[in-house]
N, C-alpha and C positions, 0 to 999 in steps of 0.2 A: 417484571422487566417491561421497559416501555418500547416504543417503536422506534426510537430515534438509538435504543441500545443496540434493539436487533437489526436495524439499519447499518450502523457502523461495522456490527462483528461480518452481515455481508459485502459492504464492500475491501474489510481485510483478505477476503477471497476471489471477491471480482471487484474490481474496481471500477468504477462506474466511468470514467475518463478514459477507459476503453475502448466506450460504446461509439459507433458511428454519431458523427454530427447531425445525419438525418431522424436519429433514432429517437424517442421519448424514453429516458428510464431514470431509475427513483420512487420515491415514495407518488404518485399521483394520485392518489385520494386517499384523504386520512390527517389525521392530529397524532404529532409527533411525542404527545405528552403524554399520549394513552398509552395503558397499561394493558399487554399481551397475555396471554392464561392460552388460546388456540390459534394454531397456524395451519396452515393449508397451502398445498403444492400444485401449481398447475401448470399446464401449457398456454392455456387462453383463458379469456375470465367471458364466459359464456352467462346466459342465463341461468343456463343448468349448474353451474359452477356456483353460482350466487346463491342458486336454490339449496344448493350441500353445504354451502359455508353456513347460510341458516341454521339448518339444521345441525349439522355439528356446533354451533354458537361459538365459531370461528371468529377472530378480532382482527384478523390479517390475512390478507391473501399472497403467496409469492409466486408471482409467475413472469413464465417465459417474455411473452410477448404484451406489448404495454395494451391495458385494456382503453386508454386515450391516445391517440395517433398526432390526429393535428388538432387545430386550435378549436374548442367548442363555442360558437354562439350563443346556444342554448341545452340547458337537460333539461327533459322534461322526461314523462312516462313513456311514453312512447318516440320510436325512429332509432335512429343511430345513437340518441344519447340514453337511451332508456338503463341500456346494465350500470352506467353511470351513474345514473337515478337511481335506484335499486338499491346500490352500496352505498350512496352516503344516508337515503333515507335506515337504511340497516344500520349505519354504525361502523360498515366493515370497509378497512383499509387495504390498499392495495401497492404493493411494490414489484416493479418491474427490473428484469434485467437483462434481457432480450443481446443484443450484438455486444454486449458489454463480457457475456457469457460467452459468447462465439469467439471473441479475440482471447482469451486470458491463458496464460499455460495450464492445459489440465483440462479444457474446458469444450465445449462443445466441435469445436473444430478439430482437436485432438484429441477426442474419444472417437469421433467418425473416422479419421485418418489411422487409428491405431484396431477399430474393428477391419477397415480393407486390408490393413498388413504394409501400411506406408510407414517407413523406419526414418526419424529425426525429419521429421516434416518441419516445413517452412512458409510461414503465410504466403498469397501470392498475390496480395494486394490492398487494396484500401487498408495503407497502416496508418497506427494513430501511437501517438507519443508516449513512450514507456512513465506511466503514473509516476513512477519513482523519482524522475527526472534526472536530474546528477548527481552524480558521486565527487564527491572531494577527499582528500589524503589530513591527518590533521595531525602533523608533527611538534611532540613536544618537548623538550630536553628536563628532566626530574631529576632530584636527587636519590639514588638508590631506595634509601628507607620510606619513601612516598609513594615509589611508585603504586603501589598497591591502592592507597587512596585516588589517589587520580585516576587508574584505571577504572576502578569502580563506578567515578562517580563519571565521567565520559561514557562508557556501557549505560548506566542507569538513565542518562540522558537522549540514550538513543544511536550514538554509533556501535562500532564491531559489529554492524549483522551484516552475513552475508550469504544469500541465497536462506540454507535449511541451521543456519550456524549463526550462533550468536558470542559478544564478547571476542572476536577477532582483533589479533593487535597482533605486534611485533618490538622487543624490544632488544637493543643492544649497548653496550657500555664505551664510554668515552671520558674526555677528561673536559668539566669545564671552568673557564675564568672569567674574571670579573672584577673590576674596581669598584668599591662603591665611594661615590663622591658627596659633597655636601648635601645634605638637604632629604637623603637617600633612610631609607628605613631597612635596610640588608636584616633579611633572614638569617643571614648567615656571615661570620667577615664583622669587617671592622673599617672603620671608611678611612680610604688615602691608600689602603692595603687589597694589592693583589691578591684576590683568593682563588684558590683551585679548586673543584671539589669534584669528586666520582659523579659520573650523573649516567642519567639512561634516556638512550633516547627512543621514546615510544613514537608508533606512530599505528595509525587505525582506520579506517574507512567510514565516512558520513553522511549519510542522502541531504542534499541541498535542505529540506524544509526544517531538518532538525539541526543546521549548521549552527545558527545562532546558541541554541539552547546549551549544548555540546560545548562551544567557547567560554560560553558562561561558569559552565559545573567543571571548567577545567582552572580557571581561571581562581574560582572558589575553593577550590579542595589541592590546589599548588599553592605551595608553602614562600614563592616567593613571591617579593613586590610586585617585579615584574619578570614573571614567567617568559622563555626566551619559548615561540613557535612559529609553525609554518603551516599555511593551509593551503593545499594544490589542488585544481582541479583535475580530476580524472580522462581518461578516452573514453568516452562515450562508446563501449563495447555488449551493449547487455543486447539480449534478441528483440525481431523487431516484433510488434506487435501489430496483427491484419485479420485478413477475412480468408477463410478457405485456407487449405493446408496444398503441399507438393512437395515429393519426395519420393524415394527408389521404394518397391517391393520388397518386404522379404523373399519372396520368393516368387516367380510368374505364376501368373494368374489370367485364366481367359475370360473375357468382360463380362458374359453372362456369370461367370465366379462372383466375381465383384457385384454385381447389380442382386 
């Protein structure tokens, strides 16, 4: 597996778009095209941290806090750029995830809030834009004996998920019609003639970046010319994503508890 693989499958957990704007995180040193065999977990990438990835013949390091802050002038052996030096003259690659990990649901902010005994915590600040972005509605009217394919192939492209759920939809039955006129290729029908036919109208949930793709595999796998749909945006209701959690106790506690 390379770096740029196990990079991806981390940010499907923490999103890197997360992370505070002051923050550095990512891959910051290292070739995306190398191949992994050892990883390594830390807090900080210390010297002594360097000196164990050595030795374990480590190819990646993952840690907390980014071992580059602000912009470098210079690495050299020694000063502040030294652990810097260290790792590229090693070989070994480093990715950070630092406030990227503090906002995400599940994650540092709400493992601490859930060891105090805060129930349904709520960031209480520096929020940053939910990665997801928006949601849009993607209505589409089928002929019965299709839907099956269209659903599939809209799922396969990336709608119906929701939260722990995949494949989400909705469908119901209606009657529809249509004239097909000159010039017109009807799937169905016969042109100059009213047709009617049973259809269904599905409809399913689409994160904005996969909108296009979604349009496309619906478009491909509906049996008509022109497929009759609608695509709505959604309220923007999903939680907010910040720093630090707030929330009620399960139950009082005296601060020395807590501390």
């Amino acid at each position: 597996m390379k770096i740029k693989d196990i990079a991806e499958r981390i940010e499907k957990i923490v999103p890197l778009k997360l992370a505070q704007d002051w923050d550095n995180v990512g891959l910051l040193i290292g070739d995306v095209q190398k191949k992994v065999k050892n990883i390594l977990l830390t807090i900080d990438v210390t010297g002594e941290v360097v000196a164990e990835a050595q030795k374990l013949k480590t190819d990646l390091i993952v840690s907390y806090h980014p071992v580059i802050w602000d912009g470098l002038k210079k690495i050299t052996s020694d000063g502040p750029s030294s652990t810097a030096y260290e790792l590229i003259r090693r070989g070994i690659a480093v990715f950070s995830i630092h406030t990227a990990l503090d906002a995400v649901t599940g994650g540092v902010n709400d493992g601490l809030a859930e060891i105090v005994g805060i129930e349904d915590g709520k960031p209480i600040g520096d929020y940053v834009d939910n990665p997801a972005g928006d949601n849009y509605k993607l209505v589409v009217f089928v002929p019965v004996e299709s839907l099956a394919n269209v659903s599939n192939a809209v799922f396969a492209a990336g709608a119906g998920a929701m939260g722990n759920y995949s494949n989400c939809g909705f469908s119901a039955d209606g009657m529809g019609t249509f004239l097909p006129l000159e010039g017109s290729k009807s799937a169905i029908g016969k042109k100059g003639k009213l047709e009617k036919v049973l259809e269904l109208r599905f409809e399913t949930i689409v994160p904005a970046e996969k909108l296009d793709a979604v349009v496309t595999a619906m478009k491909n796998a509906h049996p008509y010319e022109m497929p009759a749909f609608d695509i709505i945006k959604l309220y923007n209701s999903q939680n907010k994503f910040g720093l630090g959690r707030i929330g009620k106790l399960a139950k009082p506690l005296r601060i020395e508890q807590i501390i």
